[in-house]
N, C-alpha and C positions, 0 to 999 in steps of 0.2 A: 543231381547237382554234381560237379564236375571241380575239381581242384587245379586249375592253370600254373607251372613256373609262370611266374610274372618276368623274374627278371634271370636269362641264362646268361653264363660266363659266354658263351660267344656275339653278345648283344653289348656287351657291357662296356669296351673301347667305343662302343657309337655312344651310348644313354653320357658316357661321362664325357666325351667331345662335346656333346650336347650343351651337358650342364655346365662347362668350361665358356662357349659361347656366349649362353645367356647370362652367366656372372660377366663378362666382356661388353654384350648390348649393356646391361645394366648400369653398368659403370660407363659406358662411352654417353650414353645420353642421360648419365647424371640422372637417374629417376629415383625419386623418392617416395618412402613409404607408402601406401596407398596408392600408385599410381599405376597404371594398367601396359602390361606388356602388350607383342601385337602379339596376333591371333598364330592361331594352330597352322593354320594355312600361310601365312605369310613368313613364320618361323620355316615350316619346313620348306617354303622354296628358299629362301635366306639362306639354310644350313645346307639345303642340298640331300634331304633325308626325308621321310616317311611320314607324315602325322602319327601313326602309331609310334614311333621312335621320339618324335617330340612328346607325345600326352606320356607314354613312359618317364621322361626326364623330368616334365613338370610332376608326376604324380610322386616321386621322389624328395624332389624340391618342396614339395605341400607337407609330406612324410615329415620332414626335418623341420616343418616352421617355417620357410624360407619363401613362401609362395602360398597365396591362397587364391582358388577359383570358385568365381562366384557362377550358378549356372543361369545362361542368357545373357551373362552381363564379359566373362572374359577371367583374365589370369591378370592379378595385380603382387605387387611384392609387398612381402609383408611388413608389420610395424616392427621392423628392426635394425639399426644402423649398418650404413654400408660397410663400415669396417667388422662387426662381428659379424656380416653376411659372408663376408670376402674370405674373411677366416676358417665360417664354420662349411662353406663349398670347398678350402683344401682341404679339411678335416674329410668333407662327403667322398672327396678323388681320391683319398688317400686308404677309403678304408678296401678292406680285403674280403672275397667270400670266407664267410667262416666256417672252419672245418666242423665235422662231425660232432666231436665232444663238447665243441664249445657251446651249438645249436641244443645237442641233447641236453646240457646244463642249464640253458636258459628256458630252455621248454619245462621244464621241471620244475624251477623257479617260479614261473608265470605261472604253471596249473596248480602248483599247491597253494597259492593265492585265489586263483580265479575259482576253483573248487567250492573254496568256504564260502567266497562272494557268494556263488550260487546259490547254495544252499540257503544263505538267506536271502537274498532277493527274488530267485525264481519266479515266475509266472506260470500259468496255466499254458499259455502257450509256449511258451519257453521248455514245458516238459513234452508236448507235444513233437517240438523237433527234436529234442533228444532221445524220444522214444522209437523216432521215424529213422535217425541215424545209426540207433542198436538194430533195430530190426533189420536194416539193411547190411549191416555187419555183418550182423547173424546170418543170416541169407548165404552171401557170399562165402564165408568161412565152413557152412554145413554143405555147400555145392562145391568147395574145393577150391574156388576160385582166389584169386587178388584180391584182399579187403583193404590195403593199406588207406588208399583215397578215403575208403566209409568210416576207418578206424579214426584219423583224423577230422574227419566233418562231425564226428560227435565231440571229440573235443573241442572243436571250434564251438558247437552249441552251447557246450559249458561256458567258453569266455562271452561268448554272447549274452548269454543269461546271469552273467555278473555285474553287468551293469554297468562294468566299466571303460567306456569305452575307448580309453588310451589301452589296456591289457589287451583288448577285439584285436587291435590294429595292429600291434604285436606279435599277436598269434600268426594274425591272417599275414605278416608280414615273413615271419619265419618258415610258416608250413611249406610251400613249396621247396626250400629249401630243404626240410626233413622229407619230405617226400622222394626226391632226387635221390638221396643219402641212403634213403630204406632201400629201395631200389638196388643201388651201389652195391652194399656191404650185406645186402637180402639179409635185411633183420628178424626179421619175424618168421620163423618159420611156421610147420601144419602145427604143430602140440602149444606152443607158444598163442598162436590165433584163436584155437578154440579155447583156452584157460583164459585169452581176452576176453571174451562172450559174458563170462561170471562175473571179472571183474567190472566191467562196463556196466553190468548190471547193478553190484552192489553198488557202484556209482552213485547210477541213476536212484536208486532206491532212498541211498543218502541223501543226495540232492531232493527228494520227492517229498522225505518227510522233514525236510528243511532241519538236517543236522548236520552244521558245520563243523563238529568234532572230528565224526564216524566219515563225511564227505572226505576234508583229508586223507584221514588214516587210508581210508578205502584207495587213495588214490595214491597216495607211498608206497603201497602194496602192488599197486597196476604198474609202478616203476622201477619196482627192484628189480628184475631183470634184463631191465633195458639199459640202469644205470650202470649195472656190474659189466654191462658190454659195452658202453661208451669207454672203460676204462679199460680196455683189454683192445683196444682197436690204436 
């Protein structure tokens, strides 16, 4: 499994031309809540751009509330008035990729939440892919190689396994984001990746025997020195 940027700064003058557009179609044919935009194919000969650049802007638009698609049926706008729509699309134009510190604070935020979650909701199968995700960690970290992608897809397992799935969307919303960043600022060094191994394990071990205390703690502990270098950057 494979972790994509979804959305890169050199795409992003297109996704928000986009979405500038379809707030414009919106409002020129007056369409109200419930009512169905056109299709993928006929937006992007309309705009002039890519179907993968249109379903980009709508899966953004869906992101924020602003748009829901149903499958088989098309893309409708959602139940909310044109005026808070109007407003919260400049709000979507206006905002900025966000740096480093700010992603690694809300990453941290999200996992010491989603962590407890786990621990008490887990699933059988739910530990199954978090087991699949350390081992593939472990793999790569003991052959020397890149584990950033595997280090991530077990956290993503954790938000998964919490049940809750506005935090999922969140995660899986930021990750390629922190991925990029890892990358950037080469955070993780060799000594730092293989002391993840333990951690990830007391994790998992927490998460396994469904204690949401010791799941925290264990996971404060997997961030203090990630957090002392968000503040040094």
């Amino acid at each position: 499994m494979k972790i994509e940027v979804l959305v890169k700064d050199d795409n992003r003058e297109i996704q928000n031309s986009i979405i500038s557009k379809i707030r414009d179609l919106i409002n020129l044919k007056n369409l109200e809540p419930g009512e169905k935009l056109p299709s993928e194919r006929m937006l992007s000969e309309k705009f002039e751009v890519s179907r993968s650049n249109i379903r980009e802007a709508i899966q953004k638009l869906e992101f924020y509330g602003l748009l829901k698609s149903i499958p088989q049926s098309g893309t409708f706008v959602a139940n909310i008035g044109i005026i808070a729509l109007n407003g919260m699309i400049e709000d979507i134009l206006r905002l900025k990729s966000p740096d480093f510190k700010s992603l690694v604070e809300t990453r941290i935020l999200l996992e010491l939440k989603t962590v407890r979650l786990a621990a008490l909701r887990r699933t059988e199968e739910d530990l199954k892919q978090m087991k699949a995700t350390l081992e593939a960690y472990r793999e790569k970290v003991r052959n020397g190689q890149d584990a950033v992608q595997e280090d991530l897809l077990f956290h993503l397992a954790i938000a998964k396994a919490s049940g809750n799935s506005t935090m999922n969307t969140f995660m899986l919303k930021i990750t390629p984001e922190i991925i990029t960043n890892f990358a950037k600022y080469h955070v993780c060094d060799k000594n730092q990746a293989v002391l993840g191994i333990q951690e990830h394990t007391d994790i998992y071990n927490a998460i396994r025997a469904q204690d949401p205390s010791l799941a925290k703690q264990m996971m404060k502990q997997h961030f203090k020195e990630l957090y002392k270098y968000c503040y040094s950057v």
